[in-house]
C-alpha positions as CSV (number, residue, x, y, z in Angstrom):
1,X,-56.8,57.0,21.3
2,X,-53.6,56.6,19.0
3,X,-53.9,60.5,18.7
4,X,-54.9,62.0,21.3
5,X,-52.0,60.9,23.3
6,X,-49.6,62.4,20.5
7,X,-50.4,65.6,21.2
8,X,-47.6,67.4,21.8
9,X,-45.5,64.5,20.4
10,X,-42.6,65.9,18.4
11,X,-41.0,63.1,16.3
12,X,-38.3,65.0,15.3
13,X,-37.1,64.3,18.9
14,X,-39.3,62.7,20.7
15,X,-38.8,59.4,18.8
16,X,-36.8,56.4,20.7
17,X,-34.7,54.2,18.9
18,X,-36.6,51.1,18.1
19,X,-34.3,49.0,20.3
20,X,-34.9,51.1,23.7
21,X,-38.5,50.8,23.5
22,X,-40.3,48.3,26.2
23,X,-40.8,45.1,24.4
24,X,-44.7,45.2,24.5
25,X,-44.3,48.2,22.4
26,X,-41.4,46.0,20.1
27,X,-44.4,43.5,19.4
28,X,-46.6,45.7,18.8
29,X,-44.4,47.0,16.1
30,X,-43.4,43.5,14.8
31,X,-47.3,42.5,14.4
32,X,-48.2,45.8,12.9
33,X,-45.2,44.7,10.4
34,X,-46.3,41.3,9.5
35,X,-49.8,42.8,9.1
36,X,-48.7,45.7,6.7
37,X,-46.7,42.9,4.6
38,X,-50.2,41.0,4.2
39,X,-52.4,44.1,3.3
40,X,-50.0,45.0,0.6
41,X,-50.5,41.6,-0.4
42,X,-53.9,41.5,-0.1
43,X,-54.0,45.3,-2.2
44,X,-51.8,43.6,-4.9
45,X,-54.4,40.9,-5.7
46,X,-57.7,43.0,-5.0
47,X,-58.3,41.3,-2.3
48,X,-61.0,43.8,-0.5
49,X,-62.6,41.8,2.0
50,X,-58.9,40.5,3.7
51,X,-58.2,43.9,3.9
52,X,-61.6,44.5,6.2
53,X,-61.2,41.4,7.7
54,X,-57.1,41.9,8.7
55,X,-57.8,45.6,9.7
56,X,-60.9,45.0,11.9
57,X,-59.4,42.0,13.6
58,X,-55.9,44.1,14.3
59,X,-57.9,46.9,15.6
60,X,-60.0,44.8,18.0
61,X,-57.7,42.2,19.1
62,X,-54.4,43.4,19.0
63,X,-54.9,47.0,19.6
64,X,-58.0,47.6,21.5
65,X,-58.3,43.8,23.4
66,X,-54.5,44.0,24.4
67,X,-51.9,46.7,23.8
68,X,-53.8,49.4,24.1
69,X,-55.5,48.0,26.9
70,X,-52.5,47.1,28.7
71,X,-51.0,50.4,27.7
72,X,-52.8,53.1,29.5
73,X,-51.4,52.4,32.9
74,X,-48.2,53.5,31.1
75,X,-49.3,56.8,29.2
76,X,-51.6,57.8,32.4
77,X,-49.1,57.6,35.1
78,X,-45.8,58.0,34.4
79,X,-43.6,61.0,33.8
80,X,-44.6,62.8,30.8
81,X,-41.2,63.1,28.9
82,X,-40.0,59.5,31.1
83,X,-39.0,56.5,29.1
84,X,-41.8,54.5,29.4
85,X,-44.4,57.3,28.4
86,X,-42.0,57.6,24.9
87,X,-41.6,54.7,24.2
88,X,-45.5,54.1,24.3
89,X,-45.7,57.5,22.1
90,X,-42.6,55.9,20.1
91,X,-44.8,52.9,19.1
92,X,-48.1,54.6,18.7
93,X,-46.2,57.1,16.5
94,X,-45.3,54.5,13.9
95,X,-48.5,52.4,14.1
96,X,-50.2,55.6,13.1
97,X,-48.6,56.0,10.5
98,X,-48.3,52.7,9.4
99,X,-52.6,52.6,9.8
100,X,-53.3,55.6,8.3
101,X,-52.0,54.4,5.0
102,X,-53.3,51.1,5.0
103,X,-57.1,53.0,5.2
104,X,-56.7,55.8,2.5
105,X,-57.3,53.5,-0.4
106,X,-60.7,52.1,1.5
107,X,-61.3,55.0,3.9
108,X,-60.2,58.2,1.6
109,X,-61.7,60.9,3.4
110,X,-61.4,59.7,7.1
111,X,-57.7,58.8,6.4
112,X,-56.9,62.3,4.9
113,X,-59.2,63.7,8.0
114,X,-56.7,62.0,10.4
115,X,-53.4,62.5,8.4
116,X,-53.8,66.0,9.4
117,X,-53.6,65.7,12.8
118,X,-50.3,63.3,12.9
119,X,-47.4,65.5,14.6
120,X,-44.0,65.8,12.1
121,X,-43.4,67.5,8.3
122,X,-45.3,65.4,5.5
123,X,-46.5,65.8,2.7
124,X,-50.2,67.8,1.7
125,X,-52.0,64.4,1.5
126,X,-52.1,60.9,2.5
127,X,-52.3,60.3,-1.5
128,X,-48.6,61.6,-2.0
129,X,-47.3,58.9,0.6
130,X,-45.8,55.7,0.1
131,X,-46.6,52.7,2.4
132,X,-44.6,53.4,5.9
133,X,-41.8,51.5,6.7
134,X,-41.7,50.5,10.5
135,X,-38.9,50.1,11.8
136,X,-37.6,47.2,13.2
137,X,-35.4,45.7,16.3
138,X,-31.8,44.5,15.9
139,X,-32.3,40.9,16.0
140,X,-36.2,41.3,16.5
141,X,-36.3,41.4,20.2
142,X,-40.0,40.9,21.0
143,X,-39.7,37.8,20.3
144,X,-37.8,37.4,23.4
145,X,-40.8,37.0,25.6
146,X,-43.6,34.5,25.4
147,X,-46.5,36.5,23.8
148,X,-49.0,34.2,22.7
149,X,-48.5,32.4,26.3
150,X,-49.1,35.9,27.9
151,X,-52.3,36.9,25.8
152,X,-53.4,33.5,26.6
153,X,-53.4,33.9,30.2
154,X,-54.8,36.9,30.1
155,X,-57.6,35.4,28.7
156,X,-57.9,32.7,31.6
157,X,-57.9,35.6,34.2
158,X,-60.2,37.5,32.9
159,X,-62.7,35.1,33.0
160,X,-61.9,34.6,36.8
161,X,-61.9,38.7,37.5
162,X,-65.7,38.6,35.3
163,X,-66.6,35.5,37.5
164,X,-65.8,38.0,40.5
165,X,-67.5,40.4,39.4
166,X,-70.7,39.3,38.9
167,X,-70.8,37.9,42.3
168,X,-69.9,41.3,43.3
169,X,-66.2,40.8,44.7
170,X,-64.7,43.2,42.8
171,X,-65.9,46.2,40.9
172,X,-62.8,46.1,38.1
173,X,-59.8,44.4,37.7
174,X,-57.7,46.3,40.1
175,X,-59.5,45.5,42.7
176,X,-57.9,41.8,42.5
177,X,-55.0,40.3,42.5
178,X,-53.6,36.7,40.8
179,X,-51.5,33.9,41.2
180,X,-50.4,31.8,38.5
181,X,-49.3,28.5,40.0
182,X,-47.2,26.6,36.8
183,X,-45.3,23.7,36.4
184,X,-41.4,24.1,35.6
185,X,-42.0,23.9,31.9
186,X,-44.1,27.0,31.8
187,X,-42.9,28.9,34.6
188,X,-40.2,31.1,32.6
189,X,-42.5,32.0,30.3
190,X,-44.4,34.8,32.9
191,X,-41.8,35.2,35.5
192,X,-39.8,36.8,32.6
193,X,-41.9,39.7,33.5
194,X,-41.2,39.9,36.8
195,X,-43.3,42.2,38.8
196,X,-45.1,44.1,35.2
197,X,-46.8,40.4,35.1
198,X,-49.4,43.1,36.8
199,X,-50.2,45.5,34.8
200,X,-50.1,42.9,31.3
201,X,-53.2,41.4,33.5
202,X,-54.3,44.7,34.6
203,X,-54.4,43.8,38.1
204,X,-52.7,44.8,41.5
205,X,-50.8,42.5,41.5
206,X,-49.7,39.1,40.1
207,X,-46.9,36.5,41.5
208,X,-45.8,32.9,39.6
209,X,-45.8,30.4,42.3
210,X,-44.6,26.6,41.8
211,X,-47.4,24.3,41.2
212,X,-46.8,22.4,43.9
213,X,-47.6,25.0,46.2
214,X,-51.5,25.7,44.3
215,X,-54.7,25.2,46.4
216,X,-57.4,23.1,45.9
217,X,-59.6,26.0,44.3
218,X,-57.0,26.9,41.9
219,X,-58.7,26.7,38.2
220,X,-57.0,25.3,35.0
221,X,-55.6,27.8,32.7
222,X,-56.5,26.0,29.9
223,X,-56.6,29.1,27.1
224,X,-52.9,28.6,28.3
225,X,-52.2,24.5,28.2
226,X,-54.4,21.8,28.8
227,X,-52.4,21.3,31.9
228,X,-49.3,22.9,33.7
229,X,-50.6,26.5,34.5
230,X,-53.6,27.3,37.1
231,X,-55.0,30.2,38.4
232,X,-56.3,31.7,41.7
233,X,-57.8,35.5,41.9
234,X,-59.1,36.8,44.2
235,X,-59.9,40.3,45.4
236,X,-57.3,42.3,47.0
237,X,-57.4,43.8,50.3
238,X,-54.7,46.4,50.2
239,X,-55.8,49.8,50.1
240,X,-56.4,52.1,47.0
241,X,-54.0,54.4,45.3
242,X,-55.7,57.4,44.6
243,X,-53.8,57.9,41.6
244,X,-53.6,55.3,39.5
245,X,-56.3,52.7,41.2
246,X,-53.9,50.0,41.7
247,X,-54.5,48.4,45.4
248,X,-50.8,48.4,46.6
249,X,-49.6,47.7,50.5
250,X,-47.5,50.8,50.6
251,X,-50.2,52.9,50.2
252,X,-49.5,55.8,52.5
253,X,-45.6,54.8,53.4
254,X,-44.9,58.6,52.1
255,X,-46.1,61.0,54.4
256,X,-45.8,63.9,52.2
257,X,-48.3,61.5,49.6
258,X,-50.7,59.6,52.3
259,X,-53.0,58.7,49.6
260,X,-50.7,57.1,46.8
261,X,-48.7,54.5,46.1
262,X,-44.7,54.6,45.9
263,X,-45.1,53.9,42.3
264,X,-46.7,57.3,41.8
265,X,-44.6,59.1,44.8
266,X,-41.5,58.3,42.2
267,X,-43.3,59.2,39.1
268,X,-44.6,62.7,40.3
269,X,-41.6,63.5,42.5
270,X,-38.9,61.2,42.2
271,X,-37.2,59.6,38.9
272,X,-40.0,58.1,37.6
273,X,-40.4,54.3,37.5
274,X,-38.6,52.0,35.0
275,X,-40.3,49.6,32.5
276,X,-38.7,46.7,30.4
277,X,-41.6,44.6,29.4
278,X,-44.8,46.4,29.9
């Protein structure tokens, strides 16, 4: 995944600074930091089996279970040289890196297989590098949003989106669409993504609504807190966006693109849409 959507990545300019990427790509870059900083660690000392354990567990939580996950909305859809396509590249660029040298001590062979397919000048072999330095945000930005809160709510919803579909609601995630319903201590922690609440939870959409205001068949988020934060999802009845699958009411509002969404009408002939958090 990390390199097939590098392909054609040039880093010599395609690179963003650190600081202008969206801040799901920041995190991903500060936890890929901390990580490196333990592996080294872990090299130091022999260590072996924290080296398996840290790696698989990055790869399989934090890569494949989230940011990757949450990622190919951004890669698939929007304009090819946009902002929020490089600064998906940016990220994946430097985690690449950064991965490829924590495997060539362990993995020799299928690290020197993928060092030659990285985009950019370097040298013959992955044995004549140094560990990679990834960069870092002025004043560490990601922190700025709540992200064990959000991958904990993720977690709550999707075990409402597989309840619904196993009773056959909903085929896939975009076919439904959430409403967190929080007290006023937890609130600011998901409005601060405003409307790309939607595409962390991989769904159509997804609104914060005051708890007061939650139904009786609302369901604890309790990966989240014991108590404050509840769910509802249900499926969504707006029709589908050819293009990118989401189910969005203004399906059809452009009569030059009766099948998609304005989304996609502004990422295939407009500007392109704007991302901040996801």
């Amino acid at each position: 995944f990390l390199l097939g959507n590098l392909v054609g990545f040039d880093p010599a300019k395609d690179l963003l600074p650190v600081d202008e990427l969206v801040a799901l790509d920041r995190w991903a870059l500060q936890r890929a930091r901390s990580l490196q900083q333990e592996l080294i660690t872990a090299y130091r000392d022999y260590q072996f089996h924290l080296i398996y354990q840290k790696l698989h567990n990055f790869c399989v939580v934090d890569l494949g279970a989230f940011w990757l996950d949450v990622l190919k909305d951004r890669l698939y859809t929007t304009p090819a040289g946009g902002r929020p396509r490089r600064s998906a590249q940016t990220a994946l660029y430097h985690v690449a890196e950064a991965m490829v040298r924590w495997f060539a001590p362990i993995l020799s062979f299928t690290a020197e297989e993928i060092w030659g397919f990285l985009p950019g000048q370097r040298p013959a072999s992955v044995m004549f590098a140094t560990w990679y330095e990834i960069p870092r945000a002025a004043g560490e930005r990601a922190t700025a949003l709540d992200w064990d809160a959000i991958i904990a709510l993720r977690a709550d919803v999707a075990r409402e989106l597989e309840r619904l579909r196993v009773a056959g609601a909903i085929g896939a995630p975009l076919e439904a669409e959430v409403e967190v319903y929080c007290e006023d201590a937890w609130a600011p922690r998901f409005t601060a993504l405003g409307d790309e609440l939607r595409f962390v939870l991989i769904t159509s959409a997804a609104r914060v609504v005051d708890a007061a205001a939650r139904p009786a068949d609302a369901v604890a988020a309790t990966s989240v807190a014991k108590q404050g934060v509840w769910i509802v999802v249900r499926a969504s009845t707006a029709p589908k966006c050819v293009r990118c699958w989401h189910r969005r009411a203004d399906v059809g509002s452009h009569a030059a693109h009766p099948e998609i969404c304005s989304r996609c009408v502004s990422n295939l002939a407009g500007e392109g849409e704007l991302r901040c958090c996801a």
